[in-house]
Backbone bond lengths (Angstrom), bond angles and torsions (degrees), N, CA, C in turn:
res aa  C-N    CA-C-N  psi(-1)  N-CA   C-N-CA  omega(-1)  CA-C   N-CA-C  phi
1 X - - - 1.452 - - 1.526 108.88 -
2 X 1.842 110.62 136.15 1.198 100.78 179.39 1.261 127.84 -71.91
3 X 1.520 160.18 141.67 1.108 138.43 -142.77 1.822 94.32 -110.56
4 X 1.391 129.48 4.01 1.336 153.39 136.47 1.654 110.59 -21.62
5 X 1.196 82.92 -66.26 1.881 104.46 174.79 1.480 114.04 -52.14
6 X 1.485 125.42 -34.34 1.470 127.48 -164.20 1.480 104.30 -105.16
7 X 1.313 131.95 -7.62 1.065 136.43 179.33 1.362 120.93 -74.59
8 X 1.957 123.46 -52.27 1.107 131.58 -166.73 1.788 100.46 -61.69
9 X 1.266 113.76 -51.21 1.667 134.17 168.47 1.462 109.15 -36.22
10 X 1.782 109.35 -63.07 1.258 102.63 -173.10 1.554 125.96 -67.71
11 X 1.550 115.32 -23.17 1.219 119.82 157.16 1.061 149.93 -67.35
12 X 1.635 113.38 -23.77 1.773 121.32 148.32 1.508 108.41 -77.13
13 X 1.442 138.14 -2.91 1.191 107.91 -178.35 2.099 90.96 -111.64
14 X 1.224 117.18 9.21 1.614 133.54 164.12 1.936 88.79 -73.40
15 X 1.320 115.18 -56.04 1.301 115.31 -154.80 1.374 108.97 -70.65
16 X 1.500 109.62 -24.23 1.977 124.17 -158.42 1.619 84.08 -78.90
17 X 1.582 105.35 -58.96 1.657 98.02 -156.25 1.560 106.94 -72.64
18 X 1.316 125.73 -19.97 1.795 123.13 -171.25 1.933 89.94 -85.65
19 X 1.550 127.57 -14.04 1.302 113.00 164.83 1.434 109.61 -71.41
20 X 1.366 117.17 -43.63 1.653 115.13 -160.40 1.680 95.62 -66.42
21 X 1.389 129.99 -31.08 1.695 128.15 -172.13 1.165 90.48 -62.14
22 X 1.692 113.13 -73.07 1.699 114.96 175.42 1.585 132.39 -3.79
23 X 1.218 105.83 -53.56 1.664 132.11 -165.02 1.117 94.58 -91.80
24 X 1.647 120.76 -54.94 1.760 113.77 -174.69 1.613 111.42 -53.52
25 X 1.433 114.39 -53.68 1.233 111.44 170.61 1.414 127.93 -63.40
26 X 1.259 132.22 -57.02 1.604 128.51 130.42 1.767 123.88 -5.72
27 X 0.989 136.82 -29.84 1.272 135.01 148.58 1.318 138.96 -85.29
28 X 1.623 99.78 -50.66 1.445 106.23 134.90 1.785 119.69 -9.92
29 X 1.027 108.18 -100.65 1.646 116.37 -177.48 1.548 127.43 -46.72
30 X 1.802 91.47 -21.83 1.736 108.39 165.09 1.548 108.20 -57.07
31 X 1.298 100.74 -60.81 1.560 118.64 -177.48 1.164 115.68 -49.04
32 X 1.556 116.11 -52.62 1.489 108.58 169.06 1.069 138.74 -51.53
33 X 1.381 113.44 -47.19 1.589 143.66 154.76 1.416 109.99 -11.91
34 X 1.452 105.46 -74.48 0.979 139.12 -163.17 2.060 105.35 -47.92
35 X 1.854 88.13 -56.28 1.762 95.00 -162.63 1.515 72.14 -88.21
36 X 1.356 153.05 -24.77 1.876 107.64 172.82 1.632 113.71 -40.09
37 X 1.260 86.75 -54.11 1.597 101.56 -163.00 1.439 112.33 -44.86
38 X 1.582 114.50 -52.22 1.618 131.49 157.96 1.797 118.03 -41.32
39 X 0.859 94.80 -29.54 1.851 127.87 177.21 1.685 102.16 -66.21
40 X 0.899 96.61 -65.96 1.571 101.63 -169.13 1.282 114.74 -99.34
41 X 1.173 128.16 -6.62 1.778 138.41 177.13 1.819 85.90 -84.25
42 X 1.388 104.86 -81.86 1.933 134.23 -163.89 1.189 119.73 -68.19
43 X 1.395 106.14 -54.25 1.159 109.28 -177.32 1.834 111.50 86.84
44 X 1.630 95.17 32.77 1.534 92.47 -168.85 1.654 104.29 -102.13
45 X 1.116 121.65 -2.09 1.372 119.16 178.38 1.395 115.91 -121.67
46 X 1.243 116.59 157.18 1.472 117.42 166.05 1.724 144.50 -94.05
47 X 0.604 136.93 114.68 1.389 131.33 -129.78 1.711 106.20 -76.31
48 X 1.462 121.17 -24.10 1.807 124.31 136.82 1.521 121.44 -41.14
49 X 1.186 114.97 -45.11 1.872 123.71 -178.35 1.632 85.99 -56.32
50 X 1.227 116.12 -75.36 1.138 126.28 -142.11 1.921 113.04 -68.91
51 X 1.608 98.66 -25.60 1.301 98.61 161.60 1.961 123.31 -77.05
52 X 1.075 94.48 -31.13 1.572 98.28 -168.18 1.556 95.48 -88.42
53 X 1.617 127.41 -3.00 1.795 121.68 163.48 1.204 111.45 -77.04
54 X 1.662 106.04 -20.60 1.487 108.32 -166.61 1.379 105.57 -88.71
55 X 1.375 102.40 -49.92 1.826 103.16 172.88 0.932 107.27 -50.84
56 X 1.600 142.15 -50.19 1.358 130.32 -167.79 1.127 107.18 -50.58
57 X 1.709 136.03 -63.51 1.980 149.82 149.90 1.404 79.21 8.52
58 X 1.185 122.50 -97.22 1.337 153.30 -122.28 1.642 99.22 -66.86
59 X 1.226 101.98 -33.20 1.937 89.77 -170.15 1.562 90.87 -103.68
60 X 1.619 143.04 -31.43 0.849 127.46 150.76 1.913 130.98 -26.95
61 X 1.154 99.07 -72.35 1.215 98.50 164.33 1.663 119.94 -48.96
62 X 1.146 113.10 -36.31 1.637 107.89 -175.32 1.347 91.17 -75.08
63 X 1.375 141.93 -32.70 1.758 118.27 178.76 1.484 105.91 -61.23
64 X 1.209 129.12 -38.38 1.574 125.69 -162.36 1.919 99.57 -74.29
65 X 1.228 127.45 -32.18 1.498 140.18 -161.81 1.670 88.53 -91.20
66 X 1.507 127.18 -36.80 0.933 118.11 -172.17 1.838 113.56 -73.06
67 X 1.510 100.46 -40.18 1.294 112.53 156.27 1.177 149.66 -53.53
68 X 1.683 102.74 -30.86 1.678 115.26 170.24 1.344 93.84 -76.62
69 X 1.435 121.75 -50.20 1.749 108.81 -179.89 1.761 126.87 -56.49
70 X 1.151 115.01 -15.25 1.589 128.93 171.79 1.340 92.61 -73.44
71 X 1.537 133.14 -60.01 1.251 123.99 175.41 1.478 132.69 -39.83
72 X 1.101 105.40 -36.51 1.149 134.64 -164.70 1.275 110.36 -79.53
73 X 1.113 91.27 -73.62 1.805 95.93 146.20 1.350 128.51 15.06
74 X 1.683 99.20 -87.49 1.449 129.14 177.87 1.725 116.76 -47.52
75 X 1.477 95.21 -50.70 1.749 98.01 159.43 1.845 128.98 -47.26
76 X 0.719 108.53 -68.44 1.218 143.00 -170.55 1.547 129.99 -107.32
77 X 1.241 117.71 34.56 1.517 110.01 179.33 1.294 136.75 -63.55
78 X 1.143 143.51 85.94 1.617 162.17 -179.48 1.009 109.37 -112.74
79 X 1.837 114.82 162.37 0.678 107.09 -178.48 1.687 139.93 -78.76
80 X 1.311 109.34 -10.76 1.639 141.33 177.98 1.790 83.01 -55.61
81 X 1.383 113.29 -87.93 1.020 113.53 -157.60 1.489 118.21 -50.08
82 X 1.194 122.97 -3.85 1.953 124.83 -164.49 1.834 82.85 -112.62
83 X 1.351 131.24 -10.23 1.388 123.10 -167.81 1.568 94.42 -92.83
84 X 1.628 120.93 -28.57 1.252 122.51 -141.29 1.242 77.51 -94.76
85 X 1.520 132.72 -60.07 1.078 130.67 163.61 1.348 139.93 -14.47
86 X 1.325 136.20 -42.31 1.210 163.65 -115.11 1.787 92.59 -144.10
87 X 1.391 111.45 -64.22 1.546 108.69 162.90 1.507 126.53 -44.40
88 X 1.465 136.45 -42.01 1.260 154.42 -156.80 1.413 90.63 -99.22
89 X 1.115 126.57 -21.12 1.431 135.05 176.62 1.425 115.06 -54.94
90 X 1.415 82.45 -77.49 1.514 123.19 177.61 1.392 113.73 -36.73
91 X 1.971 105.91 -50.19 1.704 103.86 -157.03 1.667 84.22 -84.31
92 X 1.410 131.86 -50.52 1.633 138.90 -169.42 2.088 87.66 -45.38
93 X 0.899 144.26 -61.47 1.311 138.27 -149.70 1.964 93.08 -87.76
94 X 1.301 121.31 -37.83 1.605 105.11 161.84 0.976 125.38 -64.00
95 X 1.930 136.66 -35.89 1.437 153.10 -175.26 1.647 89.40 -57.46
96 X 1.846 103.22 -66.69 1.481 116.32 -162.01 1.707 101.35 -54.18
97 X 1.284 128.42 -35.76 1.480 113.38 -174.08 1.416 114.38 -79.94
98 X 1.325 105.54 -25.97 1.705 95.90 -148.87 1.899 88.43 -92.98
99 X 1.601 122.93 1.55 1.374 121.12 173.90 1.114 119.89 -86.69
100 X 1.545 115.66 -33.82 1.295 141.97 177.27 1.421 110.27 -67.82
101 X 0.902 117.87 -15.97 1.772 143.70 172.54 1.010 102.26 -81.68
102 X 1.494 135.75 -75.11 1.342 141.81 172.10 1.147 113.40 -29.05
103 X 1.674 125.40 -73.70 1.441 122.43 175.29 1.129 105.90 -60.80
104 X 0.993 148.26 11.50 1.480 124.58 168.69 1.713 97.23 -90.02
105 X 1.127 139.61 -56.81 1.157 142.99 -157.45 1.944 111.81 -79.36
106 X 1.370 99.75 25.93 1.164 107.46 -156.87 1.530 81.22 -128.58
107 X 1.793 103.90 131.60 1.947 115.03 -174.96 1.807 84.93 -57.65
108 X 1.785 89.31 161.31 1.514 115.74 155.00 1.273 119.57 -45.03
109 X 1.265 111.70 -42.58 1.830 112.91 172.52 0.900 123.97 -42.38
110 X 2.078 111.82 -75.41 1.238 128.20 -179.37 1.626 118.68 -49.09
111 X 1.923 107.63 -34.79 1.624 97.13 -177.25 1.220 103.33 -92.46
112 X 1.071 138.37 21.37 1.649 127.80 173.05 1.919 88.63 -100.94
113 X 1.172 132.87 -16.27 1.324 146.21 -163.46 2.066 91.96 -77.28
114 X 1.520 94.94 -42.72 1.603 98.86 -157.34 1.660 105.30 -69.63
115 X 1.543 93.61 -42.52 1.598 89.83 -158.59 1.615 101.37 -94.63
């Protein structure tokens, strides 16, 4: 099989999954948006909730971007692309620790509040 053939495929479905991160994070920030606004009108949210919903967006989406780039990968392996890779890595596994940190130091109340 020509490996010609697996490329055009592997690059719209590189493009499908780095849209779905797009949108996750893109809503993400809707959402936040949204409870500032609730925030500062109501006073119904807390302004920790609303950061650590957003971080969650945020590293979510970086698994799906991290994934279209593994795809991507497969197309095209250079070295640009394994560096770019390797960066998105990097920041998704600092975002992911230093949040996971956060909820931890956060009462039983408040994190049964998050998820």
């Amino acid at each position: 099989m020509d490996m010609f053939l697996l490329d055009m495929p592997l690059m719209y479905i590189r493009e499908f999954i780095a849209t779905i991160g797009v949108v996750v994070i893109s809503a993400g920030a809707l959402r936040s948006i949204s409870q500032l606004y609730m925030l500062a009108v109501h006073g119904k949210f807390d302004a920790d909730y609303i950061r650590l919903q957003f971080g969650n967006s945020v590293i979510l989406g970086l698994e799906f971007m991290v994934g279209a780039d593994i795809v991507g990968s497969l197309v095209d392996p250079n070295y640009y692309n394994m560096g770019l890779l390797a960066i998105i890595v990097a920041v998704r596994t600092v975002l992911s620790y230093f949040l996971t940190k956060e909820l931890e130091a956060l009462t039983p109340k408040e994190r049964k509040t998050i998820k």
